[in-house]
N, C-alpha and C positions, 0 to 999 in steps of 0.2 A: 871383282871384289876390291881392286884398288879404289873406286869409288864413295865406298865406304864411307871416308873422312868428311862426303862432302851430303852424307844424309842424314836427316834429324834424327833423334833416338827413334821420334815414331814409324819415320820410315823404314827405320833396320830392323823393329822390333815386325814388324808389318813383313818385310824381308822373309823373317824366319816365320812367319804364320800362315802368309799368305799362298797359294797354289798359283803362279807366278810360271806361265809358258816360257821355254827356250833355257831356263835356270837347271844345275844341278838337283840329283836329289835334297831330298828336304835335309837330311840328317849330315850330307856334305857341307850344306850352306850354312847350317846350325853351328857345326864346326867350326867353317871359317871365318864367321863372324864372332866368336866366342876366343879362338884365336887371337884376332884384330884386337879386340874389345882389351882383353887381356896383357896384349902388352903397354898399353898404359891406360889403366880403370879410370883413373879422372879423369882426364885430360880426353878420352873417348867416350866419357858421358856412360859410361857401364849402370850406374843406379838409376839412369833417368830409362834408360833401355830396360833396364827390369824391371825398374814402374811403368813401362809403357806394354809389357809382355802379359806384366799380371792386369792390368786393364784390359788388354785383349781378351786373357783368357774369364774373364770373368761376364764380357757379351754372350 
């Protein structure tokens, strides 16, 4: 998860959606990206990741 910082909203939104072998559960990862995200919203790109969540979820 330290990696984090260096993926685009789409990849981390993609992160928590995707069934992704050798990763935590899903509901861990949601966590710690939501975690990440949270301690700084801007500056983490947090609304571009939730615009990229609700695109997802809407395929």
């Amino acid at each position: 998860m330290e990696t984090l910082d260096n993926l685009t909203p789409k990849q981390v939104a993609g992160l928590m959606t995707d069934n992704l072998p050798g990763l935590p559960e899903k509901e861990n990862i949601i966590n710690r990206v939501f975690d990440h995200l949270l301690v700084s919203p801007v500056e983490r790109r947090l609304p571009d990741v939730l615009q990229n969540l609700l695109l997802i979820s809407q395929m």
